[in-house]
C-alpha positions in Angstrom: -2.9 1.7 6.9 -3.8 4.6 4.6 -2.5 2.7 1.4 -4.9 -0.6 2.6 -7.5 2.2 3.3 -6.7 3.6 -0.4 -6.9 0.2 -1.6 -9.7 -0.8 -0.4 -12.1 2.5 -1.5 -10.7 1.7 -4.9 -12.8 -1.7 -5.1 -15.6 0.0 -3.6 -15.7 2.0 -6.8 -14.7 -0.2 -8.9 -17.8 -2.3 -7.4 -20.3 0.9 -8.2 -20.3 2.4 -4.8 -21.3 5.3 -5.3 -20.4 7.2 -2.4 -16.6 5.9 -2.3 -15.3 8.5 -4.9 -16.2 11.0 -2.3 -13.9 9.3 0.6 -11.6 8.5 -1.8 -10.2 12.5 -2.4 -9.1 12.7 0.6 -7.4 9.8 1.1 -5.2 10.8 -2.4 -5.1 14.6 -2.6 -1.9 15.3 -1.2 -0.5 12.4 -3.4 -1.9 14.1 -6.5 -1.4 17.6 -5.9 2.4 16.7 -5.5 2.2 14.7 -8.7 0.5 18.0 -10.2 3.3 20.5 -9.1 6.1 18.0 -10.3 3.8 18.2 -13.9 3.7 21.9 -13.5 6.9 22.9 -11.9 8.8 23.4 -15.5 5.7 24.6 -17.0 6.1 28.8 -18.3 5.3 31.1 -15.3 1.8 32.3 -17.4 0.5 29.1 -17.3 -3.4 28.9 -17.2 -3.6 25.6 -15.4 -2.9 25.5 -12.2 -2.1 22.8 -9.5 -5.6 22.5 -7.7 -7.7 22.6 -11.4 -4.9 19.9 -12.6 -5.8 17.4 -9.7 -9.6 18.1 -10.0 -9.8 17.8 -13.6 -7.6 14.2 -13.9 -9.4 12.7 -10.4 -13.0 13.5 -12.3 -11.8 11.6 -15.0 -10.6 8.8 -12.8 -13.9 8.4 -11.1 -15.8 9.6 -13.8 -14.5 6.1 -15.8 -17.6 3.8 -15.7 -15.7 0.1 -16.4 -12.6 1.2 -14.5 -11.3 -2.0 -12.9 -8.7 -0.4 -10.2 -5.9 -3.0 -9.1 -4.2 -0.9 -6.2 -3.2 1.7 -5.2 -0.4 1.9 -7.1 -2.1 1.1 -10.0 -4.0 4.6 -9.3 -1.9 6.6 -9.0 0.1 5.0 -12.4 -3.3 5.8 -14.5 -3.6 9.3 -12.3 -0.1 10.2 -13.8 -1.5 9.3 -17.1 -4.3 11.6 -17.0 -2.7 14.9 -15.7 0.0 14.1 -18.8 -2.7 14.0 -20.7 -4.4 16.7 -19.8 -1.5 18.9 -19.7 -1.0 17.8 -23.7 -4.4 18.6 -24.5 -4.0 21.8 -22.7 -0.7 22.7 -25.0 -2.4 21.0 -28.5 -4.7 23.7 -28.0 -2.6 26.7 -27.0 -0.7 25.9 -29.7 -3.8 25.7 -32.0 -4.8 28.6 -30.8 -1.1 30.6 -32.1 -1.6 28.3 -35.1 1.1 26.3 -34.6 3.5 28.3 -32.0 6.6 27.6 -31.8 7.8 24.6 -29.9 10.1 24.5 -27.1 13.5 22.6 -27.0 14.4 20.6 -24.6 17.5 18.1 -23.9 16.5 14.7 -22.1 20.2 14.2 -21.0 20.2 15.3 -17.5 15.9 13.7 -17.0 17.1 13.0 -13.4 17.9 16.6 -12.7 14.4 18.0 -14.4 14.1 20.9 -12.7 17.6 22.6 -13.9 16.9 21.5 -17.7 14.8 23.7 -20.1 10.7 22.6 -20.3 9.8 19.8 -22.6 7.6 20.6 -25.5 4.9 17.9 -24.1 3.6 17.3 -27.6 6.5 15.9 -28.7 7.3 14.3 -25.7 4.1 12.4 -26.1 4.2 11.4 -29.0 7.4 10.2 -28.2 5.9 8.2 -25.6 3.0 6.8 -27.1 5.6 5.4 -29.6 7.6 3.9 -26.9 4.4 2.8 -25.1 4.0 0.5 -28.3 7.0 -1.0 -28.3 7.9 -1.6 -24.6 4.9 -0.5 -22.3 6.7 -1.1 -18.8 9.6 1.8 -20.2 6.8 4.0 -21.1 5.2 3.2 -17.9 8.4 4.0 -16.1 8.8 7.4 -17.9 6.0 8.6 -16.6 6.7 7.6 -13.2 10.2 8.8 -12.7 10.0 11.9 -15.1 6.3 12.9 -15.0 5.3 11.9 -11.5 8.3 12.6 -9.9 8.9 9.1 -8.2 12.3 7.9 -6.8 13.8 4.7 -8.7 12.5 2.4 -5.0 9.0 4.3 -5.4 8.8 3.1 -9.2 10.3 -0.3 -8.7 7.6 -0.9 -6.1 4.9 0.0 -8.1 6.0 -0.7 -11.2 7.0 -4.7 -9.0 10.3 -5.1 -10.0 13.9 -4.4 -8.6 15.7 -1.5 -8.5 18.8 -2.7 -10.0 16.4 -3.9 -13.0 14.6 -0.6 -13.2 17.6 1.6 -13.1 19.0 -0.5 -16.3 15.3 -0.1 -18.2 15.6 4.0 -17.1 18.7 4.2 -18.7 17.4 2.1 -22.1 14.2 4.1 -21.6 16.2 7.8 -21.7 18.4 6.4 -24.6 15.9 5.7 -26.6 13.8 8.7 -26.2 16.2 11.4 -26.4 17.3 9.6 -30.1 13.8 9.6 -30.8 13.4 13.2 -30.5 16.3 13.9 -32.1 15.3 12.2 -35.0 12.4 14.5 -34.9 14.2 17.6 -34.5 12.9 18.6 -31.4 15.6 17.8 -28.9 19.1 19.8 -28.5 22.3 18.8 -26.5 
């Protein structure tokens, strides 16, 4: 019921109604702040954004987007993933503008599936890493956010992302492939 209920204030705003974007938080707070703590559980311990500001900030921008034409619920909660990634890019581009260039964080894309035991990505690179894969295959890039970003389970992503497991689990493991050689061609990835 909640997902139809989801669903359903999603065409409201996509409609202009102006009122849905405040019935619509509730409904996909606790969704979003558990996307927001997988985005900031590898994050360094000093980080200045925190859970609560990352969900306000992205769902702002969410309803905030004038000609947004929202599908689903999943389909909200893909372009919610988008923005907190997003955000959480900006947020490093300018720390690192702000050490003029800090240095960047290592990171190994080997074990992806265990995250949480492997060192912090340096997001920029990441990124851009992503944005190149987004060019050539979109649905992999779409999946990379789901599964690494968002946190969802291979059933979760297939069912968004509408296609079968078995399927999904061979593009994850083309997806991985390619971007851990892609930022090791950059020089930003170590075994």
């Amino acid at each position: 019921m909640a997902s139809e209920e989801v669903t359903q204030v999603l065409a409201d705003l996509t409609r202009g109604d102006t009122g849905s974007a405040a019935r619509l938080l509730p409904l996909v707070y606790e969704e979003l702040r558990r996307l927001a703590d997988q985005y900031l559980r590898d994050e360094r311990p000093d980080h200045t954004l925190q859970g609560t500001a990352l969900v306000h900030e992205a769902f702002l921008r969410l309803v905030d987007q004038k000609d947004a034409k929202w599908q689903n619920r999943a389909h909200f909660y893909r372009v919610a993933a988008m923005a907190m990634r997003r955000i959480l890019v900006n947020h490093a581009r300018d720390r690192q503008r702000i050490k003029r260039g800090g240095g960047r964080r290592k990171f190994s894309l080997d074990d992806i599936d265990t995250q949480a035991e492997a060192q912090s990505p340096d997001l920029i690179a990441l990124d851009e890493a992503l944005t190149k894969l987004s060019l050539l295959d979109h649905r992999k890039a779409q999946l990379v956010e789901l599964r690494y970003f968002a946190g969802f389970t291979i059933e979760e992503s297939a069912r968004i992302l509408e296609i079968s497991p078995a399927q999904l689990k061979r593009e994850w493991t083309l997806a991985k492939t390619w971007l851990l050689r892609e930022l090791r061609r950059g020089g930003e990835c170590e075994r």
